[in-house]
C-alpha positions as CSV (number, residue, x, y, z in Angstrom):
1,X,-3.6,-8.0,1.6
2,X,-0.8,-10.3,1.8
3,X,1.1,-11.9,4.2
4,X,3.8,-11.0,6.1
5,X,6.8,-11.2,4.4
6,X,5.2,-10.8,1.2
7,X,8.1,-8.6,-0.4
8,X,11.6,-8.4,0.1
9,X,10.8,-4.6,0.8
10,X,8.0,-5.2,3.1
11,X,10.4,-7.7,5.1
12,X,13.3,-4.7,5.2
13,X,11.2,-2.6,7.5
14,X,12.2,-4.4,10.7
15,X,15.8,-4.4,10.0
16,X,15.7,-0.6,9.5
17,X,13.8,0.1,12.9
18,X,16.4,-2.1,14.6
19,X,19.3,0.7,12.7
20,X,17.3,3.4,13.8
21,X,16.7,1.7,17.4
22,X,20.4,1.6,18.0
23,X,21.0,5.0,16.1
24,X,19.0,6.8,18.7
25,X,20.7,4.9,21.5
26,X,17.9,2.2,22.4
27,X,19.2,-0.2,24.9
28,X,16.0,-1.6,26.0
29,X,13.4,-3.2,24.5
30,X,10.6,-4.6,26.1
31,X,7.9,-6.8,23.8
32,X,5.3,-9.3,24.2
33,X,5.6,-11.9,22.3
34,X,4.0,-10.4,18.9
35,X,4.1,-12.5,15.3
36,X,4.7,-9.1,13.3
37,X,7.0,-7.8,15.3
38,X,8.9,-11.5,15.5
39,X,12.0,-10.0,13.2
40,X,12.8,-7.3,15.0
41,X,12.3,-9.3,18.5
42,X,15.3,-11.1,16.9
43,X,17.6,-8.8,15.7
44,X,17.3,-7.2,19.1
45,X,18.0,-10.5,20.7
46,X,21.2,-10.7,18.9
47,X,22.4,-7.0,19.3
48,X,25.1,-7.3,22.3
49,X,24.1,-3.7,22.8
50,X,20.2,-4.4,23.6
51,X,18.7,-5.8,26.1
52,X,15.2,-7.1,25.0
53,X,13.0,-8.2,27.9
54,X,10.0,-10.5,26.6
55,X,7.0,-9.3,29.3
56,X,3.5,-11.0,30.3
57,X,1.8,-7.8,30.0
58,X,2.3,-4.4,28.2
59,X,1.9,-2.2,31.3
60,X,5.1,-3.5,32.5
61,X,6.9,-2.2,29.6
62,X,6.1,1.1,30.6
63,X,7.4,0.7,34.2
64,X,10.4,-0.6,32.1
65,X,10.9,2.9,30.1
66,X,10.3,4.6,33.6
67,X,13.2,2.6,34.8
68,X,15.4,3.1,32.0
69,X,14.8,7.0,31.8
70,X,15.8,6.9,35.4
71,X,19.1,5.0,34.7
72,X,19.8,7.3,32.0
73,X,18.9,4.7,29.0
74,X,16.6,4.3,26.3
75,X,13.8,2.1,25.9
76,X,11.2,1.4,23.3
77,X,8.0,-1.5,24.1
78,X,7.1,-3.3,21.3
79,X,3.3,-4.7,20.8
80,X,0.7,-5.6,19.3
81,X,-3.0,-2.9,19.1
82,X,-4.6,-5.1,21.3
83,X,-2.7,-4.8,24.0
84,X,-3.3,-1.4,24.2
85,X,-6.0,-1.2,26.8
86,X,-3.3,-3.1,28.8
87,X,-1.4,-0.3,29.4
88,X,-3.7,2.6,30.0
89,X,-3.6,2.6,34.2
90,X,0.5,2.6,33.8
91,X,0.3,5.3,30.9
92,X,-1.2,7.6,33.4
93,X,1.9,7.4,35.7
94,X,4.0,8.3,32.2
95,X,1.7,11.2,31.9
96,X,1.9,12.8,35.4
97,X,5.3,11.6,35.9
98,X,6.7,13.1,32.4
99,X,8.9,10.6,31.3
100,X,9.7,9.1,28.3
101,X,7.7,6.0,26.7
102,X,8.0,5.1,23.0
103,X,5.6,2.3,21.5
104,X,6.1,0.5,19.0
105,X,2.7,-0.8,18.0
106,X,1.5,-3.5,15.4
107,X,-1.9,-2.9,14.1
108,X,-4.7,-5.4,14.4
109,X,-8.5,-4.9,14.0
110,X,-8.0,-3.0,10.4
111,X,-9.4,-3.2,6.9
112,X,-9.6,-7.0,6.0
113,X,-9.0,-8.3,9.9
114,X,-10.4,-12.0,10.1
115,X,-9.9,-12.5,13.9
116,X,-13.1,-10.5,15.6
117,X,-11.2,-10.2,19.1
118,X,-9.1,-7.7,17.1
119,X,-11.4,-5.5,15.7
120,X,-12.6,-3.5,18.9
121,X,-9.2,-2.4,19.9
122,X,-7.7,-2.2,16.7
123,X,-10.5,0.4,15.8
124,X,-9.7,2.2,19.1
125,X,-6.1,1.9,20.0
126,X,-4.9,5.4,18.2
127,X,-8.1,7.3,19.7
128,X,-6.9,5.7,23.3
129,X,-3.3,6.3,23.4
130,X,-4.5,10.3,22.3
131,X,-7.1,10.1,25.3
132,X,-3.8,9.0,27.4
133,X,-1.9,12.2,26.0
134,X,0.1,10.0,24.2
135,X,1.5,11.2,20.7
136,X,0.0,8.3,18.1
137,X,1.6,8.7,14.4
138,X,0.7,6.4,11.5
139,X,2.8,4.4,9.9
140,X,1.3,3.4,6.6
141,X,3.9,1.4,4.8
142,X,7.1,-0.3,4.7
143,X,9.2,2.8,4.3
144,X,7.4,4.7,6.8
145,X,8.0,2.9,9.5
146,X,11.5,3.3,10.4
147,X,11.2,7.4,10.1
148,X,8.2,7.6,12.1
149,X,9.9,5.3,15.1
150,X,13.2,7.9,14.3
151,X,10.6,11.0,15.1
152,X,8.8,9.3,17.9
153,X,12.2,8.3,19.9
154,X,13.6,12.2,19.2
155,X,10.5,13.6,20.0
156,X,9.8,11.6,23.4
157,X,13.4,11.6,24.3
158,X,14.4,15.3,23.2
159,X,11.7,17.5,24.1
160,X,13.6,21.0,23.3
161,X,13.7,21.8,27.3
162,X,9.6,20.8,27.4
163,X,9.0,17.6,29.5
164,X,9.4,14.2,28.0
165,X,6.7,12.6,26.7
166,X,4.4,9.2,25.5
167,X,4.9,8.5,22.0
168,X,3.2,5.5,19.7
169,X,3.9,4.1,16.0
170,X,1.2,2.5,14.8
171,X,2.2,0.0,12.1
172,X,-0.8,-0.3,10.2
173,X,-1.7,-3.6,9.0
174,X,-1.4,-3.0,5.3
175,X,2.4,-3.3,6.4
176,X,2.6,-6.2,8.6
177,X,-0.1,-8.3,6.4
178,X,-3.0,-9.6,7.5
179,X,-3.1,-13.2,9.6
180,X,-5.8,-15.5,9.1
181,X,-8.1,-16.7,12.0
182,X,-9.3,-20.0,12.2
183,X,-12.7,-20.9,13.8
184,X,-12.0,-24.4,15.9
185,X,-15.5,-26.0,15.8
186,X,-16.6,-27.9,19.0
């Protein structure tokens, strides 16, 4: 696996989420901080049409979407797999609430992972977001990724007159490259 960054193709992907971001009308987006999700952090820093909103915890980018949904605007949460099981308690408020909550999720924990904090939720993050009732789709390379975040924002946002819904892109890490952990000795 390589790094991120690794192709000129593999770098693109960001820059075509943010297109799609502001296609669909996005004018939130809330993130913790997040190393493969550093690019598009930026460009949405610099859009004078988004608002991104750095967070100390996932679960408050879901009381963001509920927010935004309320004021009639779009939001997306950007993270990382582990963080995951920090939003579980708020996705249940999504759930019996119906609104709309799209994730934008970096993988961790997958084939050739080197950090073994990852691994557990990394494994588990598409089987607990499903348990949630949240949509989870794949995203297994660069080109990928932008359609799937297009087709999780229309499907969460534009439910066909059937309740709005918790939708998640997983960004697998065959996309985002794979980041070495380094063992600090005593």
């Amino acid at each position: 696996m390589s790094e991120p960054g690794a192709s000129s193709h593999v770098a693109n992907w960001p820059d075509r989420v943010h297109r799609a971001l502001s296609l669909a009308g996005v004018t939130q987006v809330a993130y913790v901080p997040d190393a493969g999700h550093k690019h598009l952090i930026d460009l949405c820093h610099a859009d004078p049409t988004m608002r991104a909103v750095p967070l100390t915890s996932e679960e408050e980018g879901v009381g963001l979407s509920a927010g935004a949904w309320l004021g009639g605007a779009k939001s997306v949460l950007l993270m990382q797999s582990s963080g995951v099981g920090n939003v579980v308690n708020a996705l249940a408020m999504a759930r019996e609430c119906h609104f709309p909550v799209v994730m934008i999720v970096t993988m961790r924990g997958e084939e050739g992972e080197t950090n073994p904090w990852q691994v557990p939720m990394g494994q588990a993050a598409a089987i607990v977001l499903e348990a949630m009732g949240v949509e989870a789709r794949r995203a297994e390379a660069p080109e990928g990724v932008a359609p799937a975040v297009e087709m999780a924002i229309a499907s969460a946002y534009n439910a066909n007159g059937r309740e709005e819904r918790a939708v998640a892109v997983l960004i697998s890490q065959t996309v985002i490259g794979v980041k070495h952990f380094v063992e600090v000795a005593d």
